[in-house]
Every structure is written in structure tokens, then in C-alpha cells.
N, C-alpha and C positions, 0 to 999 in steps of 0.2 A: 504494500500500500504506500502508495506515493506523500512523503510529505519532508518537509528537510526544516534548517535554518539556514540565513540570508549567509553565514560563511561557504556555504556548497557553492555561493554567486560569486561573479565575477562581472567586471565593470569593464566592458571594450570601449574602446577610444575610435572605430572607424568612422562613425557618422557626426564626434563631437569635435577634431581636430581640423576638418578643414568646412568651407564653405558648403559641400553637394560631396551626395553619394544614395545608394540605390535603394534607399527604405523610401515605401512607399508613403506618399507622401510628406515625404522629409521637408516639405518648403514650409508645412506648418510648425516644427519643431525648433527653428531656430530663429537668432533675432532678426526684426526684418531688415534693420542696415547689418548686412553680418561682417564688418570691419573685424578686423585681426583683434580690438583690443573688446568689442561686443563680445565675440566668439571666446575668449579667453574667459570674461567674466562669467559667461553661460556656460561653458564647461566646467568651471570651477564650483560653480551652485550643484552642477548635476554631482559631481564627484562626493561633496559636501554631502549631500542628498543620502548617496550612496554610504560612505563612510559612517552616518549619524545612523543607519538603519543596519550596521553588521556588517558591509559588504568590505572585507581585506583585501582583495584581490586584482589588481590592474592591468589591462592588456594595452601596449601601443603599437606601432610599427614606426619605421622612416620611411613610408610611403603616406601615411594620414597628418600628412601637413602636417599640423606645428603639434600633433598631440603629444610629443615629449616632451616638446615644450612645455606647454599647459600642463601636464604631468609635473613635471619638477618645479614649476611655479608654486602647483598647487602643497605636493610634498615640503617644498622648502618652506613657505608660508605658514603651511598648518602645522610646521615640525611635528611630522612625521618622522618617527624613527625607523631608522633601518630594517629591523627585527621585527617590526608589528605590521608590515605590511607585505605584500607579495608583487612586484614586479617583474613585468613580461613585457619585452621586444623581440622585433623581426628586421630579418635583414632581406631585400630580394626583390621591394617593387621601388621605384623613385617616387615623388608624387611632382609632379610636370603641369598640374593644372593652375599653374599664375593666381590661384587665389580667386579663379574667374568660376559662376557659378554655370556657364553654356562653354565650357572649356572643349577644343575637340578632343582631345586627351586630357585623362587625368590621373592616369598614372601607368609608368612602365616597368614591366620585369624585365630584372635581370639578376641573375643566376651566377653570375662570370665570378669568378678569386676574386678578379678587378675589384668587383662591385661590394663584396664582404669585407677588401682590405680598405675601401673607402669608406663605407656604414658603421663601420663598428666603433670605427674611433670616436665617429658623431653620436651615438647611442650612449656610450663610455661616459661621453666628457658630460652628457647631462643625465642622466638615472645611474650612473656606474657606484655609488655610493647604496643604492635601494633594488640595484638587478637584479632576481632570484633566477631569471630562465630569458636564454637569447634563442632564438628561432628561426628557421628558415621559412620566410613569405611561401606559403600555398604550392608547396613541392609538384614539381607535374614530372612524367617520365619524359615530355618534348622538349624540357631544357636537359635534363640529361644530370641533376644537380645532386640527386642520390648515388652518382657512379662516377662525378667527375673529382677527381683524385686531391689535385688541388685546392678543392677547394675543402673535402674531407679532411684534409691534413690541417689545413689553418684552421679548420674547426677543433681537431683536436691539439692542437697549439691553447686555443682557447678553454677548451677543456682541462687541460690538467695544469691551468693556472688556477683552477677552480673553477669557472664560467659552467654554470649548468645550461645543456643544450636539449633543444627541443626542433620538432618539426610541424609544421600546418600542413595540409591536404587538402585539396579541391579536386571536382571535378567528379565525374560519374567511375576512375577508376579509384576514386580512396581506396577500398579494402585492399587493393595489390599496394597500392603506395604505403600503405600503412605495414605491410609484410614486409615490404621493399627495406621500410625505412629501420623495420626492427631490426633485422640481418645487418647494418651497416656495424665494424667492427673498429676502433682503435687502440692500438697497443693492447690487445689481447681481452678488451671490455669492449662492451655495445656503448658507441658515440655517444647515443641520442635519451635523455633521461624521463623526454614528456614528447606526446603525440598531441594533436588539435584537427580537429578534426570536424566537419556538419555534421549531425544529426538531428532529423526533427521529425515528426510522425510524418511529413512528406518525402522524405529522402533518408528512412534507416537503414540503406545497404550496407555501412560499415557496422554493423552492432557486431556481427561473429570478430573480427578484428579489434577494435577496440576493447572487446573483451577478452581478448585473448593477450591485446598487449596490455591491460589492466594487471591480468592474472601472470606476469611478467614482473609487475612492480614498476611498471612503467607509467608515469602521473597521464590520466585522460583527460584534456579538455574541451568539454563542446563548445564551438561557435555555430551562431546561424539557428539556433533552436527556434527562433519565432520565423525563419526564412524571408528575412528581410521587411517582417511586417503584413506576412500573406496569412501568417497564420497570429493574427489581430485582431480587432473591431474594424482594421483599414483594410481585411482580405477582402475576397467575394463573396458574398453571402450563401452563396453554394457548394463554395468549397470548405467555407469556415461550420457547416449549419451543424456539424456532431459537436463540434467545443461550443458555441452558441447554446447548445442544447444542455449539457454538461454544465457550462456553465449558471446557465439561469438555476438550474437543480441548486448547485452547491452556492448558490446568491456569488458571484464573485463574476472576472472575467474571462476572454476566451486566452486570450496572452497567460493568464495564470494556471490553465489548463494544460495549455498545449507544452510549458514550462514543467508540469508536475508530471507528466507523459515522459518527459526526459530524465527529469528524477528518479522516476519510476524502474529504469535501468540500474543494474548494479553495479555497472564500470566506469560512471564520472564521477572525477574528482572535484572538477569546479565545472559551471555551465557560465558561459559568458551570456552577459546580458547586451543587445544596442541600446540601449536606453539613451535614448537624448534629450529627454525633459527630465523634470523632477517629479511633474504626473505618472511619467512611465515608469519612472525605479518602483517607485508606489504601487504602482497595478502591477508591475510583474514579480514585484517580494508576495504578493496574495499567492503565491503557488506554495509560499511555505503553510496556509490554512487548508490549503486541498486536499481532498482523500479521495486517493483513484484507488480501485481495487485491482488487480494484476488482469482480470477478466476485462475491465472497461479498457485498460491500455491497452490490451492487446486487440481488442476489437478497433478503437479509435487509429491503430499505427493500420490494420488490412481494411479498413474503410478509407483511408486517406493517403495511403504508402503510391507514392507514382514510381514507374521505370527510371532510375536513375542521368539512362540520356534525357527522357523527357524533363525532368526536373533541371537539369543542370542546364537546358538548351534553352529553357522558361526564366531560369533565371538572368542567363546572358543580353535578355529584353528588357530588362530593367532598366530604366531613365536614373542617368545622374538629375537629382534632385536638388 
């Protein structure tokens, strides 16, 4: 039976660090001049939000605009100590979109040594004081970044300085990337200490994997659990109508549902949240009042589970917002 407290949550920085990005109707969440020093203030409330209701856990990248920034702003400010909170970065997309909210790009991968021996020092020189876990941006087998040598090496350089390392996953091959990623080996131990991974009752293909890299001792993190906001009050009322329904029963919302559906699982460790308001941390902490019984989650994940291509090819239509 699905229920937790707000430390199983985690706080993602994709949609609070820059201008636009692909939640569904993102243009109501943020401020309406969203100037660098607005955007700062507003991510700082939501993190605030976040922190005053349990949540220890921080996710950024160097592709989500200035979210380390904003990150270390806010840690340095609230003196945050080292020890009491969990910070996460990634090394592997640029972010290219000028700050502009109709950007033609907004961000690029890149995979290269190059791009790791350039990221990291930027990463370093502002959370390296609060870093728990550095990560490779959204691993795919098309860059080739789980078998290119070079760049496993400087990871393990980073690793037995101490740097705990981790991997994300995208894309409708997760489960082999996530085997992929287990198998990677340095100096006679496995590289990589945490997996990140989608999950949500519309794209569970990784659960036999994830579970398997849990029962590994390897830390699981979900992203994407609300998929962008489809599975919200902002989905389609067609696809959303079994959480709709769930939810009106247990008086709460559909986001708190389709959040305790992934709780419901035995192999995450933290589930990231997008939350980019302070209404949202709020409706989506009600997953910790939910009680799914293993029977409803299991029905809600074969009522709503799509084909993997299909899911991933649905989500690549998503508007920067």
C-alpha cells in the first residue's frame, strides 16, 4: 500500500532554472517578466516551499540554465549545511537557448571527454562544497557515452577522488541502458553508484531493471513520474479519467495519485518532483496521505501503460513553454 514521507521526494530544477521547457502549460507557472533576477526569486520560494515541507533532496544539471546557480544562491543564503542536504548534477546537454522563451534550440548534447573536462569544473566551482552525486545527462546508446573509454576513465579519475557517480536514461531503450550502465567497471568496482531513470504508470518499461539495479544497492531515482504534466489536472481528461477517479474517492488530486502509483514500487529511492510553483510542491506532497492498495496500482499502471516508442515519440511533441 502506497504511502511515504516528503524525504522519499526530491526537488528537480528542469522547469525552475531557465525561462521554457516542456510541462504542459509551463507559461502559467512562472513570473510573467521572467528576467534572470524574477526567475531567481521564484525558484528560490519554490525550493523554500520544498525544504519547509521535508523535501532534502536537489536535482540540477548544466544544461537548465542558471539552476546551479539559483541552487547555490539559495544553499548559500539559507546556510545550508553540507551534511543535511542531498545534491545532484549532470554533465552532457549545454543549454544554448539565450534566455529566449521561442529559442530554436534550447539545449544541446554532448557526450565528448571534451564536454565532461569542460562541465565539471563549472559544476565544482559552484555546489562542489554540497555535491552528493554527478551524472551523466540522459545516456543514449547513439552517443556511444557508456562504451567511450575516455570518457569512463575521467569519470573514474573523478570517482576515486571521492565524487559519487551516477547515470540518467531516456528514451524507449532505458531497460538495456540501465543493464548497459550496470556492467560499466572501474579499477575492479562498478563506476556508477545511482541510476535515474522515467517511470510513471504511462511508461513503466524499466521497472524489471530498476529493480534489479535497486537489489544491486545501487540508489534508484525516478524522474518524469507526472510525465511532464500529462498525468495532472493539465492532462486530457481521457487519459487522466482512472487518477481523476481515484482521486475524487480519496478527496485529494490526480498528480498525488499518479505520484503514490510510483511509490507504490519497491525500488525508488527518491522520486523527483517538477514542481515549479509552491501550489505544486503542495498538491504533489498529498501523495504522502494516499493509500493505493497493490491491486489498484496494478490495474491503474495496465489501464494506462503505453508502448514505450509510443510514449517517448508523444513526448518529443512537447512545446518548449
Amino acid at each position: 500500500m502506497a504511502s511515504t514521507s516528503p524525504a522519499r521526494f526530491g526537488l528537480g530544477l528542469a522547469a525552475l532554472g531557465r525561462p521554457a521547457y516542456v510541462t504542459l502549460q509551463h507559461q502559467q507557472d512562472l513570473p510573467r517578466t521572467r528576467s534572470v533576477a524574477n526567475m531567481r526569486a521564484h525558484a528560490l520560494a519554490v525550493m523554500d516551499e520544498a525544504w519547509r515541507l521535508g523535501i532534502r533532496y536537489f536535482d540540477a544539471a548544466r544544461s537548465y540554465g542558471r539552476a546551479e546557480e539559483f541552487l547555490e544562491a539559495w544553499l548559500t543564503q539559507r546556510r545550508i549545511r553540507p551534511g543535511s542536504v542531498t545534491v545532484a548534477s549532470k554533465w552532457g546537454y549545454r543549454y544554448v537557448g539565450g534566455w529566449k522563451l521561442r529559442a530554436a534550440v534550447h539545449e544541446v548534447k554532448d557526450h565528448s571527454a571534451e564536454a565532461l573536462r569542460a562541465q565539471w569544473p563549472e559544476t565544482e566551482a559552484l555546489l562542489g562544497r554540497w555535491l552528493s552525486l554527478y551524472q551523466i545527462h540522459s545516456a543514449t546508446f547513439e552517443t556511444g557515452v557508456l562504451r567511450d573509454r575516455a570518457v569512463l576513465d575521467a569519470l573514474a579519475k573523478l570517482r576515486d577522488r571521492g565524487v559519487k557517480l551516477g547515470v540518467t536514461v531516456t528514451g524507449a531503450d532505458q531497460p538495456k541502458l540501465v543493464a548497459t550502465a550496470l556492467k560499466v567497471r572501474r579499477g575492479g568496482e562498478p563506476l556508477f553508484s545511482a541510476i535515474q531513470a522515467t517511470w510513471n504508470v504511462l511508461e513503466p518499461s524499466a521497472s524489471d531493471a530498476l529493480a534489479e539495479a535497486h537489489a544491486r544497492g545501487v540508489k534508484v531515482i525516478v524522474k518524469e513520474p507526472l510525465a511532464n504534466g500529462r498525468l495532472t489536472s493539465r492532462g486530457e481528461r481521457t487519459l487522466i479519467a482512472p487518477l481523476l477517479e481515484l482521486a475524487k474517492a480519496q478527496r485529494t488530486t490526480p498528480d498525488a495519485i499518479a505520484l503514490a502509483a510510483v511509490l507504490a514500487q519497491t525500488w525508488p529511492d527518491v522520486v523527483l518532483l517538477g514542481a515549479a510553483t509552491v501550489e505544486q510542491v503542495r498538491s504533489n506532497l498529498g501523495a504522502s496521505k494516499v493509500r493505493l492498495p497493490g491491486q489498484e496500482v496494478a490495474a491503474l499502471v495496465g489501464e494506462l501503460r503505453m508502448q514505450p516508442l509510443a510514449y517517448w515519440a508523444a513526448r518529443k511533441t512537447l512545446a518548449w513553454r
